[in-house]
C-alpha positions as CSV (number, residue, x, y, z in Angstrom):
1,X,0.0,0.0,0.0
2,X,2.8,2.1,1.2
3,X,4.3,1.5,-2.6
4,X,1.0,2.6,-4.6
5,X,0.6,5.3,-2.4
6,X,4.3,6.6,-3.1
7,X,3.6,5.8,-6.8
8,X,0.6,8.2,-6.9
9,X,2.0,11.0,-5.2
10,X,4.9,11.2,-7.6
11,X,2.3,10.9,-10.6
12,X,0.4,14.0,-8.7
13,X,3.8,16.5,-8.5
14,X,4.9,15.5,-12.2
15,X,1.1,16.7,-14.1
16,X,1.2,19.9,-11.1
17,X,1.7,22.8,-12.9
18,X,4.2,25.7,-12.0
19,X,1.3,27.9,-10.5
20,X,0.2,24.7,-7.9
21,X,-2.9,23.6,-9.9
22,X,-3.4,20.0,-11.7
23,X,-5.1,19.4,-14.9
24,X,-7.5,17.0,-16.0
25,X,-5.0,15.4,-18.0
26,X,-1.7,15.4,-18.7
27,X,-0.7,18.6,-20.8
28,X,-3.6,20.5,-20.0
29,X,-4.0,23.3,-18.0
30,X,-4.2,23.7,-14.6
31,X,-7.9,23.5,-13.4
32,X,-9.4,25.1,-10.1
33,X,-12.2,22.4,-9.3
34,X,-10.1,19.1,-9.4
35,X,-7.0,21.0,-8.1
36,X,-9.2,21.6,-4.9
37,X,-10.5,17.9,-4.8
38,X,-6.7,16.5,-4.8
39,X,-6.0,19.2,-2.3
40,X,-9.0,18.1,0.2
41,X,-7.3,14.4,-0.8
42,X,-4.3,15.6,0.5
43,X,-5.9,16.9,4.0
44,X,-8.1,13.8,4.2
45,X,-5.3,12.1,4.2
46,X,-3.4,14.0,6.9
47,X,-6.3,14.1,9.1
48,X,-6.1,10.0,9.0
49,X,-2.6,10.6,10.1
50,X,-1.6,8.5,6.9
51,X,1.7,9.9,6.3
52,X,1.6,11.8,3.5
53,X,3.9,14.8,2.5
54,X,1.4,17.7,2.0
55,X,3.7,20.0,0.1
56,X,2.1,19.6,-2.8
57,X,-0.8,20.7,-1.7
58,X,0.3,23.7,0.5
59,X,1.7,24.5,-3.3
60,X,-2.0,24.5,-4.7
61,X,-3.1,26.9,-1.9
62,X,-1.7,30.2,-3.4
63,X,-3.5,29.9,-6.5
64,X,-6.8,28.4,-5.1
65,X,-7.0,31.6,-3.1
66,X,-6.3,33.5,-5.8
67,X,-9.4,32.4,-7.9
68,X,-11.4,32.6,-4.6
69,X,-10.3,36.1,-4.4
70,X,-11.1,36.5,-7.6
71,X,-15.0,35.6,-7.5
72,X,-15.2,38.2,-4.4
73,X,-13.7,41.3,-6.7
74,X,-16.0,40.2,-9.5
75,X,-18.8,40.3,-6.9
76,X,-17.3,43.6,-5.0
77,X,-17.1,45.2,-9.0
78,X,-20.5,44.0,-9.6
79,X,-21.8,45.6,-6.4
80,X,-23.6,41.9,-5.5
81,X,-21.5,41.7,-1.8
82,X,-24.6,41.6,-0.2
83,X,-26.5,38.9,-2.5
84,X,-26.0,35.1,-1.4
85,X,-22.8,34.2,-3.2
86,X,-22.3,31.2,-1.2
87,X,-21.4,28.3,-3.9
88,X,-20.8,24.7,-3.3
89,X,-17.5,25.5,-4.8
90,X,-16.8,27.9,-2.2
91,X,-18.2,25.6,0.3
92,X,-15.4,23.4,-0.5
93,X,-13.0,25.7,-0.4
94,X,-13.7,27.0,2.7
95,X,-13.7,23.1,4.1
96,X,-10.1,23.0,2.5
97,X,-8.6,25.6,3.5
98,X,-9.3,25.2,6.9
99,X,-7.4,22.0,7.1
100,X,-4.0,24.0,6.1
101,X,-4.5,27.5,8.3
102,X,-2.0,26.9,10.3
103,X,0.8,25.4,7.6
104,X,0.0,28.3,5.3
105,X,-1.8,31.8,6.2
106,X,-3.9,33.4,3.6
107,X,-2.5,36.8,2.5
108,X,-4.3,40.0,3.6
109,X,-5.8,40.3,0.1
110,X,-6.9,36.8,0.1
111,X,-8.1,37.1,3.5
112,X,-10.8,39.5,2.9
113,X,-12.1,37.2,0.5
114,X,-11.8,34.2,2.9
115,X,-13.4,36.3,5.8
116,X,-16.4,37.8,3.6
117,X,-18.1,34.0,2.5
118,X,-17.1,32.5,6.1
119,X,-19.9,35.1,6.7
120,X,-21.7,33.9,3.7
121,X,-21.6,30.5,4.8
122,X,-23.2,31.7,8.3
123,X,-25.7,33.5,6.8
124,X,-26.5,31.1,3.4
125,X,-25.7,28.0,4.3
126,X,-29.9,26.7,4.6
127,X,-29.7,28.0,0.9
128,X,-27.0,25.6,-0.5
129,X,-28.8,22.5,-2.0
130,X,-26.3,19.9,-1.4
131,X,-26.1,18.4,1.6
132,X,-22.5,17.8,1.9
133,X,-22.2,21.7,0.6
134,X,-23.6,22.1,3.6
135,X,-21.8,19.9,5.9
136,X,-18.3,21.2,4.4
137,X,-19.6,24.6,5.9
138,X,-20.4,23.2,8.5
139,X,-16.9,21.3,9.4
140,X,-15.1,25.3,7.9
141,X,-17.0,26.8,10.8
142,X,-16.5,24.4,13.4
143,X,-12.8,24.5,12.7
144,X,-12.9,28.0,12.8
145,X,-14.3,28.2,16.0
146,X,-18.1,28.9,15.5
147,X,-20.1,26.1,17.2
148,X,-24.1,27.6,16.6
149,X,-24.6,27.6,13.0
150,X,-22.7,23.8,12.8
151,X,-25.3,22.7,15.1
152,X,-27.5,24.2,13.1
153,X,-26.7,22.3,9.8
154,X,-25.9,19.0,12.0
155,X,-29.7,19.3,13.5
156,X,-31.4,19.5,10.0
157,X,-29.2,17.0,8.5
158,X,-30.5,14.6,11.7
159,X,-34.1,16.0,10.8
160,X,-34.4,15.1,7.2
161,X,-32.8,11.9,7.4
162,X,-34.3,8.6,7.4
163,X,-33.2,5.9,10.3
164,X,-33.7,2.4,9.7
165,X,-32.5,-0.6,11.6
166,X,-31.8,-2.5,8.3
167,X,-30.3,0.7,6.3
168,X,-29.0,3.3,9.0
169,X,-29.3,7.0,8.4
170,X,-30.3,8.0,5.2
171,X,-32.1,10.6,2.7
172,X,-35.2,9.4,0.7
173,X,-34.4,12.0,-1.8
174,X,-32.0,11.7,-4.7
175,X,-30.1,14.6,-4.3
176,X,-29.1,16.5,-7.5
177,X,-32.2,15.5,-9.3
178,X,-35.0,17.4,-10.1
């Protein structure tokens, strides 16, 4: 395991591009949504205490707040600050992130950006349609010290879930449909 694992992770630095972010595929260019994904990877696997060097993923950081940052000057331009901007993309980014706060600050430009949807997740989270959107705010929060609204989101999770002895907790619905 140890040998597939090592195997992978030197597949992972060769395709990562000189800004931090993967491609799809070999060649391409680098792409924000499965850069975060092998990010989170990395921090999953951290948080397992599988020991996995994270460097690679502390080198993704830089340019995944960047395009964060770069939604909340589009927004600031736009003069749409105080709409709900809360994505489930930012939703994961904010779960991310907050796994690697203390290897890697966020600059003061990217931290406006980082501070103004934390709020969004406090305020918007109810509005997200996903339910692990709203469990990765939920986890962002906690981490970040805010304990009422990750009740919040654990308590309505709890209350539109279905317990059975035979199937455990689960949702009737088929999220993403419809």
């Amino acid at each position: 395991m140890d040998y597939e694992l090592e195997k992978a992770l030197r597949k992972l630095r060769k395709m990562q591009g000189r800004d931090g972010l993967w491609p799809w595929f070999p060649g391409g260019r680098g792409n924000e949504y499965i850069s975060l994904y092998i990010t989170t990877g990395f921090a999953r696997l951290r948080a397992l205490d599988v020991g996995t060097d994270v460097t690679p993923a502390l080198k993704a950081l830089p340019a995944l707040d960047a395009a964060l940052t770069r939604r909340y000057d589009r927004l600031r331009e736009n003069k749409l600050l105080g709409e709900n901007n809360l994505t489930p993309w930012v939703a994961h980014h904010l779960y991310t992130r907050t796994f690697f706060l203390k290897d890697k600050k966020l600059s003061k430009r990217d931290q406006v950006a980082f501070d103004y949807f934390v709020k969004q997740g406090e305020t918007h989270w109810a509005e997200l349609r996903s339910r692990m959107s709203r469990g990765h705010v939920a986890l962002a929060l906690h981490r970040l010290g805010q304990k009422e609204v990750p009740k919040l989101v654990t308590r309505s999770l709890k209350e539109n879930a279905k317990v059975t002895e035979e199937q455990g907790m689960f949702w009737k619905d088929r999220e993403g449909e419809g």
